[in-house]
Every structure is written in C-alpha cells, then in structure tokens.
N, C-alpha and C positions, 0 to 999 in steps of 0.2 A: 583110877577107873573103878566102876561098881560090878557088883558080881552080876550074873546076868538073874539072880532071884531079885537084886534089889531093882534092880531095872523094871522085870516082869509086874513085881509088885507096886510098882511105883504107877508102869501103866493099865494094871489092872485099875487103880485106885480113881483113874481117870476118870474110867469108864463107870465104877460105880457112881462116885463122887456124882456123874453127869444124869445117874438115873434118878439118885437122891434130889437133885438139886429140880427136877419139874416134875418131882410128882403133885407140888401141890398145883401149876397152871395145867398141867394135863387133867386133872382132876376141876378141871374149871364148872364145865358142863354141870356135874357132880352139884357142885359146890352152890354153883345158879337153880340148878332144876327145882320146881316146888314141889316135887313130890321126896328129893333127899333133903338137903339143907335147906334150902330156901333162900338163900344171900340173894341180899341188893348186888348190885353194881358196885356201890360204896362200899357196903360190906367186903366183898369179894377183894376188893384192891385193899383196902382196910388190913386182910390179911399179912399183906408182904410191907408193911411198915414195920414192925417187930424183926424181921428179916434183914430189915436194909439197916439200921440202927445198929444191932449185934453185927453184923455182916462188916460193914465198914470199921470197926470196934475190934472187929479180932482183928482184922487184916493189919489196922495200923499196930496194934499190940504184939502181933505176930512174929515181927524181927526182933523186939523188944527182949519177949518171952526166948526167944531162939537164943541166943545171946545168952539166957541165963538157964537155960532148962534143957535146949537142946532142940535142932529141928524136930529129932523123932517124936521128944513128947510131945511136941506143937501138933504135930501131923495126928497124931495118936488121941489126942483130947479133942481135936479135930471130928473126928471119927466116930469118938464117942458120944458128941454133943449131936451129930447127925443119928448116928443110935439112937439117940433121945426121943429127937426130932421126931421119927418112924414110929415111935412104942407111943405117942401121945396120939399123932394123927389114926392108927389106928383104935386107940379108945376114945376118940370124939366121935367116932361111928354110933357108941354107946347114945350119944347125946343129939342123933339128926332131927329128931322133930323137936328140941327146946333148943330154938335156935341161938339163944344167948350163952347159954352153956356151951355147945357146940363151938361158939365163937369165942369164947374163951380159952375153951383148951386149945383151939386150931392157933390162938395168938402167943400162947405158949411154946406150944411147937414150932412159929416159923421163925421166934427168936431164936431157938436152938440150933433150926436148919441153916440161920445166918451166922450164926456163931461158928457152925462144923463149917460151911462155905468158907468165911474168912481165915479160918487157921489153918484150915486143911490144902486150898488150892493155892495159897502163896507159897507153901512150905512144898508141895506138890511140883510146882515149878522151879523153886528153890532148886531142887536134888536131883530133878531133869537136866537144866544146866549143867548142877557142879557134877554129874555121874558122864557127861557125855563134853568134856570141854572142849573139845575140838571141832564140834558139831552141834554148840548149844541150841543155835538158833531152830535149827532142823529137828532137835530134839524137843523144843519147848513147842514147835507147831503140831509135831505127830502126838506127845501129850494132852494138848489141847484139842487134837482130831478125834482122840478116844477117850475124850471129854465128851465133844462133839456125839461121840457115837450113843452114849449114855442116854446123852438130853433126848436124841431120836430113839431111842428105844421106852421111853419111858409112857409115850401117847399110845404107842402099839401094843405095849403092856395094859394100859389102862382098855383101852378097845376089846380086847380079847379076855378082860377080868369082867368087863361091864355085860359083854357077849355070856359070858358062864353065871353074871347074875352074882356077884361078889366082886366089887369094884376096887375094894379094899385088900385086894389080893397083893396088890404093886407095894405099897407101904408095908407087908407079908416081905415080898419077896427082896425088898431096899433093905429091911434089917434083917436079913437074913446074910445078903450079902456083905452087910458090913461086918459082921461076926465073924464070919470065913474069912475079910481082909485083916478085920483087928486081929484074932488066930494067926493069920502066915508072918503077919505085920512085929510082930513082939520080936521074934526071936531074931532078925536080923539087924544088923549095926546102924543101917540108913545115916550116916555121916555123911556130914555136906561140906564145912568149912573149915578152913586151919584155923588156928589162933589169930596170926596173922592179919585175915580177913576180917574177922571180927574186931579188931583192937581199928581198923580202919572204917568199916561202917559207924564206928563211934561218934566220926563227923558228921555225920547230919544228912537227911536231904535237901538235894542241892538245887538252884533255881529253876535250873530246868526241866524240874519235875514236874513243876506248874501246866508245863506245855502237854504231857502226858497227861497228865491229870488231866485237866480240860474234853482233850479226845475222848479220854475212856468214859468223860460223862456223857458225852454226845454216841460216843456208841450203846453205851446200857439204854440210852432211852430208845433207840433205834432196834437193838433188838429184844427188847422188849415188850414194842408195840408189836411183836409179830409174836413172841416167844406166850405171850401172857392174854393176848386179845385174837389175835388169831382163830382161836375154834369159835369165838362168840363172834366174828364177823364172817366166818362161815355160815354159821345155823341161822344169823338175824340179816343178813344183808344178801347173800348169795342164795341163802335158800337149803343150805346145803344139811345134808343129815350128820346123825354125831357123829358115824363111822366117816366118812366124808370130811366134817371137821376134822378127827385125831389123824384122817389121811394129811392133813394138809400141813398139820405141827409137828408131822414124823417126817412130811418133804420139806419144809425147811429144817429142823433140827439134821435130818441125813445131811442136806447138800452144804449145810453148815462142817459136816465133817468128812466131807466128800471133796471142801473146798480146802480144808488144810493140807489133807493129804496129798491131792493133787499141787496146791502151791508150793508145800515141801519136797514135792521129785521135782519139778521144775525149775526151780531156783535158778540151777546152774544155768540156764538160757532166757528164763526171765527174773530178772533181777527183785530180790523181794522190796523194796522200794517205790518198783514199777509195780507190781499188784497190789501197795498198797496204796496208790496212790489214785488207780483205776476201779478201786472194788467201793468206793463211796458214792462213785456216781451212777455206776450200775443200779446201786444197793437205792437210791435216790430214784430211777428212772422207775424203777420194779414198785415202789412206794406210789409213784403217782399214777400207775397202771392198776393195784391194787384198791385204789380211791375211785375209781374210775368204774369197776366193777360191780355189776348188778342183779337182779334176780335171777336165775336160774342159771349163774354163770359157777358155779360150784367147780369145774373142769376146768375153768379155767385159774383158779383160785388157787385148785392145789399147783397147778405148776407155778401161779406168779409168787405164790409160797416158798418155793421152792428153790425161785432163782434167787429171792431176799435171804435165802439161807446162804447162798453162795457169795450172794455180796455181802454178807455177816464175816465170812466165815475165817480168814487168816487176819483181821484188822485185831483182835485185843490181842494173840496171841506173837505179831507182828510188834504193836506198843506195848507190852513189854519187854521183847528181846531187843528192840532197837535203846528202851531203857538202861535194859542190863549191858549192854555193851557201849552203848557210850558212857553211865555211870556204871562202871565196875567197881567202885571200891564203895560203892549203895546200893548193890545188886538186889539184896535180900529186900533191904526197906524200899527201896523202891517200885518192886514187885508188890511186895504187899499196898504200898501207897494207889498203884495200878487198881489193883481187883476194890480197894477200898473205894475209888471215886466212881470205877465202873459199878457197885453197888450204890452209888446215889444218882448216877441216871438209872438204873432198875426200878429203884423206889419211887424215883417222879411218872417214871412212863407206869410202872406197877399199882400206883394208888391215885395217881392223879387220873388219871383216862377215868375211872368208875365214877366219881362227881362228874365229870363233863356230861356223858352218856346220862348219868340223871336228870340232866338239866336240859336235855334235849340237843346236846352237840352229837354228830352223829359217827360212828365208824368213820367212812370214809373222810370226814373233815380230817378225823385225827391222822390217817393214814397220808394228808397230802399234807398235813405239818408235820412229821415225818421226815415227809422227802423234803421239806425246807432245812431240817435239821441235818439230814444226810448232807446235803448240798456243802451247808456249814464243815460239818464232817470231813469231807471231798478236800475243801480249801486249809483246813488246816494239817489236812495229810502232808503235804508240801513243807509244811516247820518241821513236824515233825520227823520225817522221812528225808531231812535235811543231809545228812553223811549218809556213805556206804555202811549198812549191817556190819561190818567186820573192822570198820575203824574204831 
C-alpha cells in the first residue's frame, strides 16, 4: 500500500494533468478570433496533430521506458515535457499577429503536450491501480474523475482570464502548477511494480488488446468532437456568446467528472459493466439532439453539452481497468496501449472536423456522425464488457 502523500499526489496530478491537457481546445475561440491568432479551421485542428503523434509515441514507449528507468521518471519527464508545453504556448503570445510563427511554435508545443500526456497518464494510472489493489477499479475511475475535474476547470479558467483581459493567464497558472507537482513529486518513492511483474509483462500484448484498442478509438473521436468543437458550435450554430460557449465545455468536462465519481459509488448496486454498456447510447442520443440544434438555442446547448459529458464520462477509464484486470500480467503496456489508440481517435476527430468545416460540411453534420460512431461504440461495449470487472 502507498502512503497517503503518494496517493494525494498522484491525484492531485490528475487534476492538473486535466487542466494542462485543454488548455489549448479551451483556448479555441483565442486561437480562431481574427483580432488574436487568426487560424483557419484547418489550422486550428492542424494544431493537435503534433499532439496525437508524440501522444500515442510516449504512451506505447512508456512501459518500455518504466521497465527500464522506473515509473517515477516516466511520470516525472512526463511532467516536464508538459512544463515545456506551457512555457512555449505562452511565448507564441509573443507571435499573434505573424500568424506562421505563431503557428510554429503552438506546433511545438502541442508535441510536447502529447509527449507529457502519454507518459504521464499511463504511468498515472499505472500507481492508481498498483497503490490501491484491492479497489483498483474504483481507484483508477476517481483518478480519472479528477482528471475529469481538471479538463472542466480549464474553460472557466480561460473565461475569467479572457474577462481580466489576459487570456494567457491559464498556461501562467498550468506551469505554475506543474512546478509545485514536480517539487512535492521528487522526494517521494512512487513505486509501482515488483520485479516479478515486470519480468512477466515481458510477454507482450496480447490479442485481446485489439478489442480495447478499437473502443478507445471510437471514444477519442467521440469526445473529441465535444471536448475540441464544442465552443465553435456554440458561437457559429447556436448563436451562443464566448462566455456561453466556455459555459458549455466546463458542462460537459464537469459532468464528465461528475460521471465517474458518481459511477464509482455506485458500483456496488450498478454493476460497472451495466454503465458501460448503457453510457454509449445515451452518449449517442445526446449527439443527435446536439445536430439537431439551432439558432438561438444556446440554453439548450449547454445542457445537451453536458449530458455528452456524462455519457463520456466512465467509458475510457472503465476500458482500461476492465484491460487491466483481465490482462494482468500486461497491465502497464496495456494501459499505455489504451490512452495510445484513445489518442488516434483525438487526432481524427481533432484535425479532421477543421477541413470538413472548410469545405462546407457543417457542425451539425459532424455531430450526427458522431452519434453514428457512438452507436458503433454502444455495440461493441458488449465484447468488450464481456466478464465481470473483477475476473
């Protein structure tokens, strides 16, 4: 068992981790407005391919490195690579009206931000499990709720730094916080695995990872199109103003982690099997209600935002523990393998949607393929949620 600092710190890291990881889609507005950057559409999504590339790159290399270096420095270069991340996006502020420069260093920075994502949340999950093993599952969904919590603080943050008229505050206040985690983060042991364990993930991943994998790409694009397109079909389809929009990517990022926490007390009377097998098609129905929606429907936008948050919200952190406990002796790599594929559906939904929208394909189209893909999602819940969590 872990002391209760490594615990603390493990879910403070959550939360940061969660603020780091959308400053730059909370910063979307920002990024589109022609009076700051100026980005296309293309541009904008343009961004998060540097991201998704490094991102899927550490996660697979992540067990690798663990194995040879240690979780803690995984977690720890993790960390720092997000440090990075923060100290560039804020000096592209330098560069907003030469919009190529601008867009150079932001392409710098979102490799970085994918690089601290993949080494830091597999490794993050990793020490959840192995610190709480008789309650990993429960453990790796409250991590991931104050994951959750992060991603929803990050729009609120941006809202209220744009309101003071320094928008750049939040990427201020992201490495700020990582300095104070990297600080508390050094001096503790953070041990995850025996010898043992590691001389056994040596085998490989194993066929049935395929089946995770698949899921977790049809989840990243799913919440994606909410996590990353959301405030832009607030302000162009609804009508809605910015404060309105970052309302609406603070109500689904909450009820994203309004929904773990809630599905991890419940467990015991709803079986996590059954909520994963029910939150696809919610998450599905909320998507074509979403498409559906039209001008001055703003009110209605942040709550359908809101309930997509909730059918987001226990499915990645669900496929992986159902991973890690059916493959246990591939816990690590197959966690990392997880957040690696769920970073190539972010990438499709995060760069591809900005050519569509160029080309004249419109919000809502995208939002009702979507709920095609959830549907997808829904059906293959059922392989995957195949056993009981605790066989």
């Amino acid at each position: 068992m872990a002391s209760r600092n490594e615990t603390n710190v493990v879910y403070a890291a959550g939360v940061v981790q969660g603020i780091v990881l959308v400053t730059f889609p909370a910063a979307s507005t920002i990024f589109t407005d022609p009076s700051d950057y100026g980005f296309t559409n293309t541009q904008y999504g343009f961004l998060f391919i540097p991201q998704v590339l490094t991102a899927i790159s550490a996660a697979f290399l992540g067990a690798w490195l663990a194995r040879r270096i240690g979780t803690k420095r995984v977690y720890l270069a993790g960390l720092l690579a997000s440090l990075t991340s923060m100290a560039l996006l804020i000096l592209s502020t330098f560069f907003e009206s030469r919009t190529y420069w601008a867009l150079l260093v932001l392409l710098i920075a979102t490799a970085f931000l994918g690089t601290g994502f993949g080494l830091t949340v597999p490794a993050l999950n990793a020490m959840s499990a192995a610190f709480h093993p008789d309650a990993a599952e429960r453990s790796v969904l409250v991590l991931n709720a104050l994951l959750g919590l992060g991603t929803a603080l990050a729009p609120v943050f941006v809202a209220i730094f744009v309101g003071l008229g320094f928008w750049w505050g939040l990427p201020v206040l992201s490495a700020t916080l990582l300095v104070l985690l990297i600080a508390g983060s050094i001096p503790l042991p953070l041990r995850v695995r025996s010898a043992a364990t590691v001389a056994r993930e040596r085998g490989g991943i194993p066929g049935r990872f395929w089946v995770f994998a698949g899921f977790a790409v049809l989840y990243g694009i799913c919440e994606t199109v909410n996590g990353n397109w959301s405030q832009l079909d607030m302000t162009r389809e609804l009508g809605a103003s910015q404060t309105q929009a970052a309302i609406a990517l603070t109500s689904f990022w909450a009820m994203v982690t309004v929904g773990r926490i809630v599905f991890a007390a419940i467990e015991r009377w709803v079986p996590s099997r059954t909520t994963y097998r029910v939150l696809p098609f919610l998450l599905a129905a909320t998507l074509v209600f979403i498409a559906l929606l039209g001008n001055g429907d703003a009110k209605l936008g942040v709550l359908a935002f809101g309930i997509a948050g909730l059918g987001c919200s226990a499915l990645l952190p669900l496929t992986i523990s159902f991973g890690q406990h059916e493959e246990a002796a591939a816990a690590a790599a197959l966690s990392g393998g997880v957040i690696a594929f769920y970073q190539v559906g972010y990438g499709l939904a995060a760069f591809g949607v900005g050519p569509l929208l160029d080309h004249g394909v419109g919000l809502p189209t995208v939002y009702g393929l979507a709920a095609v893909i959830a549907l997808a999602m829904g059906l293959l819940s059922f392989t995957v949620a195949r056993r009981p969590a605790s066989a």
